[in-house]
Residue frames as qw, qx, qy, qz and C-alpha x, y, z in Angstrom:
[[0.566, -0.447, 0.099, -0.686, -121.52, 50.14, -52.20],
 [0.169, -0.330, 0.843, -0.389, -121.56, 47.65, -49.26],
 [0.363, -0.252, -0.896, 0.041, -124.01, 45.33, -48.06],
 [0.261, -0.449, -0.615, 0.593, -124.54, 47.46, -45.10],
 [0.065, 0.180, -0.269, -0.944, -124.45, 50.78, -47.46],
 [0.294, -0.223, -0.775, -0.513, -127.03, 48.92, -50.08],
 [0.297, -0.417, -0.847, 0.146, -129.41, 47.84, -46.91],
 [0.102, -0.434, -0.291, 0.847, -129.52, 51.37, -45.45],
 [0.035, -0.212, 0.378, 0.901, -130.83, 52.79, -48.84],
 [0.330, -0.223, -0.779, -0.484, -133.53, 50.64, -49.21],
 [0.436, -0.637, -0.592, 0.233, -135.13, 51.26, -45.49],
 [0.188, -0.663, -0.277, 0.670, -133.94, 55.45, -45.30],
 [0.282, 0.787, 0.350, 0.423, -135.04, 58.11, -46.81],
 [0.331, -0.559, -0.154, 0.744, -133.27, 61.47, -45.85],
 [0.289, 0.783, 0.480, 0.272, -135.21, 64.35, -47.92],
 [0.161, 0.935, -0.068, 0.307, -132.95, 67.13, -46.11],
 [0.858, 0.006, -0.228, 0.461, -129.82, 66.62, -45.32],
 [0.152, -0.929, 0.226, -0.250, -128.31, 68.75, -42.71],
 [0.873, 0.210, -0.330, 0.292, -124.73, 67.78, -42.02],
 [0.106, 0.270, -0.527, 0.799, -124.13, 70.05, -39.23],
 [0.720, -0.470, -0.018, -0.510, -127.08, 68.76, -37.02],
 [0.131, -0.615, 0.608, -0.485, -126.45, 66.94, -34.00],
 [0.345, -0.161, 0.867, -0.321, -128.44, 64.73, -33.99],
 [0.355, -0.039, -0.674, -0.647, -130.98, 62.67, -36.21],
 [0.596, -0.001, 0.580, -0.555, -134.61, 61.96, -35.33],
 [0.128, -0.075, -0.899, -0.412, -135.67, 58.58, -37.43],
 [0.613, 0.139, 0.118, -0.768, -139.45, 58.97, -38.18],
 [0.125, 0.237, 0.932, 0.242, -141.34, 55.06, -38.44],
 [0.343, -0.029, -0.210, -0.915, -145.15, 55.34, -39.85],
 [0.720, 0.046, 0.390, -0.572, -148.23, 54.24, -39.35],
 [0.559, 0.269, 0.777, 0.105, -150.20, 51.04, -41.00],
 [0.516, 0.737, 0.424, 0.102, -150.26, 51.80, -44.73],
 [0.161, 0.953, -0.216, -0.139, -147.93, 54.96, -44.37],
 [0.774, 0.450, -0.039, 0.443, -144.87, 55.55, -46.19],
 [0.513, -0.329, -0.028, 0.792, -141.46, 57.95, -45.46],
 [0.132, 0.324, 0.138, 0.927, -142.96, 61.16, -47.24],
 [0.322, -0.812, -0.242, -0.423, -145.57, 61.73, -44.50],
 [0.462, -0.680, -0.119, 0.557, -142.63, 62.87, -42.66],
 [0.530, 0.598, 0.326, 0.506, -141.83, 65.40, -45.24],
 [0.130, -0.881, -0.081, -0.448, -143.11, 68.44, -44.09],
 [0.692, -0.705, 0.039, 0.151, -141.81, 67.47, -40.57],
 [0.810, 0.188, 0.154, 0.533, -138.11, 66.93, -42.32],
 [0.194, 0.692, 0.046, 0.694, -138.32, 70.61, -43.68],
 [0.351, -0.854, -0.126, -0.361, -139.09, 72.13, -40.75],
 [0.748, -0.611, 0.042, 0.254, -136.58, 70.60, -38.44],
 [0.748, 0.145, 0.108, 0.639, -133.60, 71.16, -40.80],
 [0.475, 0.687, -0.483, 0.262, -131.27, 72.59, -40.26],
 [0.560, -0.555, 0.405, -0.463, -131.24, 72.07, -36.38],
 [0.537, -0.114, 0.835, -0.033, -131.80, 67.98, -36.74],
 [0.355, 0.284, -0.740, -0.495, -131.71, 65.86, -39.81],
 [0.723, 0.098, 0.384, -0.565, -134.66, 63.64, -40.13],
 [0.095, 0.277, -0.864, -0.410, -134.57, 60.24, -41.71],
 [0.771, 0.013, 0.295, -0.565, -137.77, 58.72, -42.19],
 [0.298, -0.219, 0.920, 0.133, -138.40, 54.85, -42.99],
 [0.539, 0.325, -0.480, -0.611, -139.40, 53.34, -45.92],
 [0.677, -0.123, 0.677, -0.260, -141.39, 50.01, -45.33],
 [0.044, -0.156, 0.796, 0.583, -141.21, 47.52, -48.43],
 [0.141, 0.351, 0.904, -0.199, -144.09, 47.15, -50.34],
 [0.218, 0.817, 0.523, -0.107, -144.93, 50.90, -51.12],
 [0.126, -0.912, 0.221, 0.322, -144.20, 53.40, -52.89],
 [0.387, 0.692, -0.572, -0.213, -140.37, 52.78, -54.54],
 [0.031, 0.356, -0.931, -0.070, -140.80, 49.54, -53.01],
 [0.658, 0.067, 0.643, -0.386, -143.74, 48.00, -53.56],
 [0.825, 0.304, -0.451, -0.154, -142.66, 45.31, -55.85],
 [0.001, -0.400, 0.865, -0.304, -140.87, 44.00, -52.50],
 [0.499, -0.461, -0.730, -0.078, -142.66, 41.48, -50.70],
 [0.361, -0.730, 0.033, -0.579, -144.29, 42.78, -47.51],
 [0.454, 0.129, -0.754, 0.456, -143.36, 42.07, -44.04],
 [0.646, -0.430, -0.403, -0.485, -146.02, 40.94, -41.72],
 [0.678, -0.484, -0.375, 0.407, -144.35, 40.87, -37.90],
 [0.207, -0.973, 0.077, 0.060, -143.12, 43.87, -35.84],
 [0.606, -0.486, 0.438, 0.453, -139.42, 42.04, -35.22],
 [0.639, 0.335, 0.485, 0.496, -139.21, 41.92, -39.06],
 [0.138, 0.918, 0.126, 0.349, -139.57, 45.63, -39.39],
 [0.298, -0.936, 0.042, -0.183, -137.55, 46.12, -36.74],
 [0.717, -0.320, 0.462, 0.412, -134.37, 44.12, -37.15],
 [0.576, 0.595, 0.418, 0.374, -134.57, 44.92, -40.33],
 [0.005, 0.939, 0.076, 0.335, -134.78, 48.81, -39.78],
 [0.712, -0.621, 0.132, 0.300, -132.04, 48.37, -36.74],
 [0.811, 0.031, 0.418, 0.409, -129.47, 47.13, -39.00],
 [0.406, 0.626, 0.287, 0.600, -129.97, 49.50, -42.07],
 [0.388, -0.918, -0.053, 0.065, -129.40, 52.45, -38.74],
 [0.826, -0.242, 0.017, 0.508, -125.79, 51.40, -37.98],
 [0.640, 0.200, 0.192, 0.717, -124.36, 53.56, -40.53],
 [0.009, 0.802, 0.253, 0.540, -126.23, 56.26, -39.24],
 [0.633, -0.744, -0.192, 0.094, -125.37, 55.98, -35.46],
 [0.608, -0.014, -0.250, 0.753, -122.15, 58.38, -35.08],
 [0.006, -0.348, 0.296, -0.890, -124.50, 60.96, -34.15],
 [0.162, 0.098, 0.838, -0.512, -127.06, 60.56, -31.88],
 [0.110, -0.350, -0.789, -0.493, -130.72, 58.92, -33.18],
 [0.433, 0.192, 0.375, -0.797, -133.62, 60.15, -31.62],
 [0.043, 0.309, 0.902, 0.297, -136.80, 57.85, -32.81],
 [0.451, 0.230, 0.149, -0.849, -140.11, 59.12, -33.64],
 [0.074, 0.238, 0.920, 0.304, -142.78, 56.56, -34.70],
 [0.590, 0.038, 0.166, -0.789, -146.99, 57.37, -35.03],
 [0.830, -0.021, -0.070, -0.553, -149.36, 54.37, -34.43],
 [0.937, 0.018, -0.070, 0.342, -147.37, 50.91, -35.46],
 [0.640, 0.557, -0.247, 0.468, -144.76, 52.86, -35.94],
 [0.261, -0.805, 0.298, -0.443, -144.54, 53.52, -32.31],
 [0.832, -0.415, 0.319, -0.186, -144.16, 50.15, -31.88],
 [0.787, 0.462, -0.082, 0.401, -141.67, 49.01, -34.76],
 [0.175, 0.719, -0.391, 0.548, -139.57, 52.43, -32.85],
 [0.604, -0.612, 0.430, -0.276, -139.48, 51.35, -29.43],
 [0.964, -0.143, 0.152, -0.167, -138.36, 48.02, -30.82],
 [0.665, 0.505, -0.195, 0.515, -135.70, 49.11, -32.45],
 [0.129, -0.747, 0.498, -0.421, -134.59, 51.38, -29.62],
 [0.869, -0.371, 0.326, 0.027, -134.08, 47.75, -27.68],
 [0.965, 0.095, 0.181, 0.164, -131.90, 46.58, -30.44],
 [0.366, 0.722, -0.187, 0.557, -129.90, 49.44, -31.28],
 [0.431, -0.712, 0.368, -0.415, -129.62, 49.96, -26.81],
 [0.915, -0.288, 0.272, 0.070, -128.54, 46.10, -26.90],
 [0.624, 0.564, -0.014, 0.541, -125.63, 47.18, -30.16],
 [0.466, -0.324, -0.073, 0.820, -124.30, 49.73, -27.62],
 [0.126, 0.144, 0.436, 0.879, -125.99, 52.40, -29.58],
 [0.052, 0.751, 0.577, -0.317, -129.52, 53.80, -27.44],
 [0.049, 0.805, 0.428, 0.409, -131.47, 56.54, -28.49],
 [0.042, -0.058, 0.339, -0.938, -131.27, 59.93, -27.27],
 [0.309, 0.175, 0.141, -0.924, -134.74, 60.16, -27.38],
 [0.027, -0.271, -0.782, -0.561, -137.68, 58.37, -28.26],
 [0.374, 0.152, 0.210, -0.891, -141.04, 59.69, -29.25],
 [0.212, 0.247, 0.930, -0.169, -144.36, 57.54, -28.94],
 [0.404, 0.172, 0.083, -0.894, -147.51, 58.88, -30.72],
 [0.659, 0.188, -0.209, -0.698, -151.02, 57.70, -31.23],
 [0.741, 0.026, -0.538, -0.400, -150.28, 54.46, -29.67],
 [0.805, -0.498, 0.243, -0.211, -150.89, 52.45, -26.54],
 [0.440, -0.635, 0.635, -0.014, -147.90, 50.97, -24.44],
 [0.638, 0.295, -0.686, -0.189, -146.35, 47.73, -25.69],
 [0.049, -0.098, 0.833, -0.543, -147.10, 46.35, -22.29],
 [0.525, 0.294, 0.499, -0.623, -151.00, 46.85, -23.06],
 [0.077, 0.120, 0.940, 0.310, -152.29, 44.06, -25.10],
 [0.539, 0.398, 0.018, -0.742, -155.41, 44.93, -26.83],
 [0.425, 0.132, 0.803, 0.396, -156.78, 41.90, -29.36],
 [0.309, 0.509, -0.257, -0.761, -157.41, 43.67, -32.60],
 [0.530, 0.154, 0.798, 0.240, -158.68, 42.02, -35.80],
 [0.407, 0.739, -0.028, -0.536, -158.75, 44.53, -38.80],
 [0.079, 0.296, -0.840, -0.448, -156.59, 42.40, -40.96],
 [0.022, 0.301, 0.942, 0.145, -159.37, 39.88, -41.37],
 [0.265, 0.588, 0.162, -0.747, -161.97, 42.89, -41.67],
 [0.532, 0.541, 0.527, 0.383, -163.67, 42.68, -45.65],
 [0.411, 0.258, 0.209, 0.849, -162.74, 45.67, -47.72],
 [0.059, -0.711, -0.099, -0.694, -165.73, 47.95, -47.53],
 [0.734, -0.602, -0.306, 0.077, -165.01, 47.48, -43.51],
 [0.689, -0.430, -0.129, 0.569, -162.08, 48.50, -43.30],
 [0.391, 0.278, 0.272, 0.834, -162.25, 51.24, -45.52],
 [0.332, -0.857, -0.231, -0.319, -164.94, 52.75, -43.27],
 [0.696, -0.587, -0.188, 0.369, -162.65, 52.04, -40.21],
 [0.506, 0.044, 0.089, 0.857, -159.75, 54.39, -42.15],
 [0.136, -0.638, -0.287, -0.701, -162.21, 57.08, -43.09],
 [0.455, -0.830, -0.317, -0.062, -163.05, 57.11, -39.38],
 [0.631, -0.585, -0.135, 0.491, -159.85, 57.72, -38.07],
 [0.308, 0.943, -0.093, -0.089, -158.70, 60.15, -40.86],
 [0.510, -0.573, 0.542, 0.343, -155.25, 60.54, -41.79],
 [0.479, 0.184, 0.725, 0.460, -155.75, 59.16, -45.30],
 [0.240, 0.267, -0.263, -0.895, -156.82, 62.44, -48.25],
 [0.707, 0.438, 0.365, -0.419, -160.87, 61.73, -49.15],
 [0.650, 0.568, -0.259, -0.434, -159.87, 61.39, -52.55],
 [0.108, -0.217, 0.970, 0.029, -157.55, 58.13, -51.98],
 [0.512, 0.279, 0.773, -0.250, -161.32, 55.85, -51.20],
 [0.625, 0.635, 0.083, -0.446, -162.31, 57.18, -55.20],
 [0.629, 0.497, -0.483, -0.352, -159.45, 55.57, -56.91],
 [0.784, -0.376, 0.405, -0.284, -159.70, 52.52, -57.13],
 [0.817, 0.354, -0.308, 0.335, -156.38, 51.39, -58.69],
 [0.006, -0.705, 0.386, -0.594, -155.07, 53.38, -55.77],
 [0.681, -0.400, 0.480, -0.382, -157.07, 51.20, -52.78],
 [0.965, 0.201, -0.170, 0.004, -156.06, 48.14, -55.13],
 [0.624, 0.458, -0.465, 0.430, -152.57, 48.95, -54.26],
 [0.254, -0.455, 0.391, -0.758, -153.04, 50.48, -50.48],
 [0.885, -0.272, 0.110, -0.360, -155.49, 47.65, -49.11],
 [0.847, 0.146, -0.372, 0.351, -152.32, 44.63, -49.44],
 [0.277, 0.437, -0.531, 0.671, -149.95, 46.99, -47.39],
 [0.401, -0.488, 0.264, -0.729, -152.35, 48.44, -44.83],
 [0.932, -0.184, -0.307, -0.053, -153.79, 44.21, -44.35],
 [0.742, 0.191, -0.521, 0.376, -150.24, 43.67, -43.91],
 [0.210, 0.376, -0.480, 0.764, -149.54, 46.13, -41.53],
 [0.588, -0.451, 0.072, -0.667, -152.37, 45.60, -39.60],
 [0.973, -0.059, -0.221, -0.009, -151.32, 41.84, -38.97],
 [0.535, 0.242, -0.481, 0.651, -147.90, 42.86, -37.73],
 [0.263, -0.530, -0.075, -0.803, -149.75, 44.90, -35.69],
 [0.790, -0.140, -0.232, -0.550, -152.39, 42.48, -34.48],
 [0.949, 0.048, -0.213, 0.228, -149.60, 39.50, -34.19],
 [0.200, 0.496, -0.533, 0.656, -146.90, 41.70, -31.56],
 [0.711, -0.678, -0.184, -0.005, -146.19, 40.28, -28.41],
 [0.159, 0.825, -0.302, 0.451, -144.32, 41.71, -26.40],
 [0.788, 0.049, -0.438, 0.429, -140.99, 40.54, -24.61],
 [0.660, -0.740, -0.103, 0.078, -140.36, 41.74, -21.29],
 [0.700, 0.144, -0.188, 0.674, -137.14, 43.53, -20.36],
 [0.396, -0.405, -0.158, 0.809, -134.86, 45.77, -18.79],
 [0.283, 0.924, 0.239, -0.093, -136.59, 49.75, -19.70],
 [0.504, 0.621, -0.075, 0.596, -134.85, 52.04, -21.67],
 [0.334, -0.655, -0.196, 0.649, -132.81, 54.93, -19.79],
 [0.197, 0.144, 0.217, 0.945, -133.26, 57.49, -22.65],
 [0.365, 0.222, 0.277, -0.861, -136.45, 60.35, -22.12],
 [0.042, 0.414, 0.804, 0.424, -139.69, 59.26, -23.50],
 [0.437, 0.206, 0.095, -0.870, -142.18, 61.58, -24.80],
 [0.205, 0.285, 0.935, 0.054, -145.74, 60.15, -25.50],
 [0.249, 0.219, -0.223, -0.917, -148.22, 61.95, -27.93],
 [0.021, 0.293, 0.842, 0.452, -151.25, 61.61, -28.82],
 [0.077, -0.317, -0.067, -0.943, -154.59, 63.21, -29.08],
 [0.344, -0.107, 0.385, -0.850, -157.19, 63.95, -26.94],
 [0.753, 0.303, 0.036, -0.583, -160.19, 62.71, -29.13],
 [0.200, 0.428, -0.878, -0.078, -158.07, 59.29, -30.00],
 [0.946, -0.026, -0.093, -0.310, -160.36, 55.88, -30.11],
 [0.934, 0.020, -0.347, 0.076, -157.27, 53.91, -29.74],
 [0.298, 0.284, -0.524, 0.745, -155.07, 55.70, -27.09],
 [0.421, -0.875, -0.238, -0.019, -156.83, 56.16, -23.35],
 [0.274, -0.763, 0.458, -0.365, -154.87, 58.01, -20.80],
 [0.740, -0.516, 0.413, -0.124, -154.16, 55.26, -19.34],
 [0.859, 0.500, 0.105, -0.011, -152.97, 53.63, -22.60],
 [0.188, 0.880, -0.088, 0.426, -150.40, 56.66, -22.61],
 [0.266, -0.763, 0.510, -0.295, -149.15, 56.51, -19.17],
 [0.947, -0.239, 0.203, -0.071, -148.45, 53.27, -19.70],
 [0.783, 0.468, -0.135, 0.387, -145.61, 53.70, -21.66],
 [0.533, -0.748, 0.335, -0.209, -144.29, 55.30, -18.05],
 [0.898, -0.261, 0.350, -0.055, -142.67, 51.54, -17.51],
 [0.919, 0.240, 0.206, 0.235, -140.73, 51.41, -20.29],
 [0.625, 0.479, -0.216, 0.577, -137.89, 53.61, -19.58],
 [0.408, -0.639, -0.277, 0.590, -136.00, 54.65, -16.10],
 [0.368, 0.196, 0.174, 0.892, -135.35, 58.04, -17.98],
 [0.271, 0.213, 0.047, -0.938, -137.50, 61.43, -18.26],
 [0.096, 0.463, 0.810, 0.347, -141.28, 60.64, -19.14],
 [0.253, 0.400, 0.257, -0.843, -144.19, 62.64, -20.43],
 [0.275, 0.309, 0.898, 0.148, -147.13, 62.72, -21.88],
 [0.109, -0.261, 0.194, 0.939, -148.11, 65.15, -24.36],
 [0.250, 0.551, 0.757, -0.247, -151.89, 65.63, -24.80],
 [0.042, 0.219, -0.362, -0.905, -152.78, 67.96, -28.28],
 [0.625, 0.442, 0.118, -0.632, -156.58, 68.56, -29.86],
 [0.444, 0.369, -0.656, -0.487, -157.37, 65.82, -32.36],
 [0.943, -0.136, 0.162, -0.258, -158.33, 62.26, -32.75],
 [0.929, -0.241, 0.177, 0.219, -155.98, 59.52, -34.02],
 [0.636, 0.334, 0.152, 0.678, -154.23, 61.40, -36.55],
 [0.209, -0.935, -0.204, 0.200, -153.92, 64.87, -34.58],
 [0.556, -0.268, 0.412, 0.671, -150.38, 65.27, -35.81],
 [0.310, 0.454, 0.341, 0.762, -151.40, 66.65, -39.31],
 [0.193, -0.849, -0.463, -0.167, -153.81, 68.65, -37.37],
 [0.525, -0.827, 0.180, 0.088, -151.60, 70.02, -34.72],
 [0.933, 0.264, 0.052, 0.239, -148.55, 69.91, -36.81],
 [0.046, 0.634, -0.448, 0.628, -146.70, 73.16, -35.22],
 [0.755, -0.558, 0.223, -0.263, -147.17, 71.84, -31.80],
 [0.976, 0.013, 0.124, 0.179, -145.62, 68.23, -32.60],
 [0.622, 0.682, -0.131, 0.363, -142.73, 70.03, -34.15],
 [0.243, -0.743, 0.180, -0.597, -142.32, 72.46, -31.47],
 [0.823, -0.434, 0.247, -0.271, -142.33, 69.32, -28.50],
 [0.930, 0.210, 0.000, 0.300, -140.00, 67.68, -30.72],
 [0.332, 0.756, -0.169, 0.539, -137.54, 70.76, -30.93],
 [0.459, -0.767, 0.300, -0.333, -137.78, 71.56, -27.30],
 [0.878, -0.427, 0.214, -0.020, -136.76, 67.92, -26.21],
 [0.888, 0.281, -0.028, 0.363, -134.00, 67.66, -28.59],
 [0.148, 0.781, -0.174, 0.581, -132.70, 71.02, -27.65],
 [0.673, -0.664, 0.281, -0.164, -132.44, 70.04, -24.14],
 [0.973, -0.003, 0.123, 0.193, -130.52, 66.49, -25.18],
 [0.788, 0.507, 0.137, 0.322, -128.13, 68.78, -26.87],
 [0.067, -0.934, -0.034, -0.349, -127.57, 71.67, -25.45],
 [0.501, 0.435, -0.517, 0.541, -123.81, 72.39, -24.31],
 [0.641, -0.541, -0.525, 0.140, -123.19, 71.58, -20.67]]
């Protein structure tokens, strides 16, 4: 195994391998999430498009790494361990941070010679709109109300509590990469961007949403679905379905 081989393995997960898809959508997660809450999504798209979802360090099979506590670190990181995937075309798909770790990679992979077909934005405001946040420095039973509000996390996680012993380090962490992105001007993408997210969403306005307009001369929209921040489990044929449609276009024989 390479270097490059080794690096990929530790940052992708591919749970259904379809070797006659066209094209691959990498899935990034939220603060705290891991690569099996694209699972379901995985199943569903395969055969059509092969999903690879990313595996931050820290949880899961890797959380005896150390964590990583900046966007660029997730996202040079996550670039790199791509390469060996890019001979068909990537499509990104991120929810929350992970919309912003994906858009950041789609600069560095579009500066490698190697854009996206496609990226998809959910559940999180423009990297142009600066918000100051400060949940990393939140005490525990704070921020464990602030998750419960937005859902997305199974009620029965907040009861064990060898479970939030392990889950409250990552989620800190990710909230500080979060918290601590500034964003670098540049040239927009020129691949489509879809933007998701839900109606009933505390941390996305409309305007949040159409800000992410600016960051690519390509196709934009903005894809509005019943829910609050985590509308995706909710509305989890839809998302699929918006995902299918645009890739089918990208692909479809001329």
């Amino acid at each position: 195994m390479t270097v490059t081989d080794a690096r990929s393995a530790l940052w992708i997960r591919r749970f259904e391998p379809a070797p006659d898809a066209p094209v691959r959508l990498v899935c990034f997660p939220h603060a705290g999430g891991s690569a099996t809450f694209f699972l379901e999504l995985a199943k569903d798209l395969s055969p059509d498009v092969e999903v690879l979802a990313v595996q931050y360090p820290g949880r899961q099979d890797r959380r005896k790494e150390p964590l990583v506590e900046t966007v660029t670190g997730l996202a040079e990181s996550v670039a790199a361990a791509l390469l060996p995937w890019a001979d068909r075309g990537l499509a990104l798909f991120g929810h929350s941070l992970g919309s912003t770790v994906a858009y950041e990679v789609a600069r560095l992979l579009r500066d490698k010679g190697h854009e996206p077909v496609a990226l998809f934005a959910s559940g999180r405001r423009a990297p142009s709109v600066h918000r100051t946040e400060s949940g990393s420095h939140a005490d525990d039973d704070t921020l464990l109300r602030a998750l419960r509000s937005l859902g997305g996390t199974h009620p029965t996680v907040f009861d064990d509590e060898e479970l939030l012993r392990l889950a409250l380090p990552v989620i800190r962490a990710d909230y500080v990469a979060a918290e601590t992105y500034q964003y670098r001007p540049g040239p927009p993408l020129s691949c489509p961007l879809t933007m998701l997210t839900g109606e009933d969403d505390p941390m996305v306005s409309p305007q949040d949403a159409a800000a992410w307009r600016e960051h690519t001369s390509g196709e934009f929209d903005v894809i509005t679905l019943p829910g609050g921040h985590f509308y995706l489990t909710e509305q989890h044929a839809a998302v699929t379905r918006a995902i299918t449609d645009r890739l089918a276009e990208l692909t479809r024989p001329v």
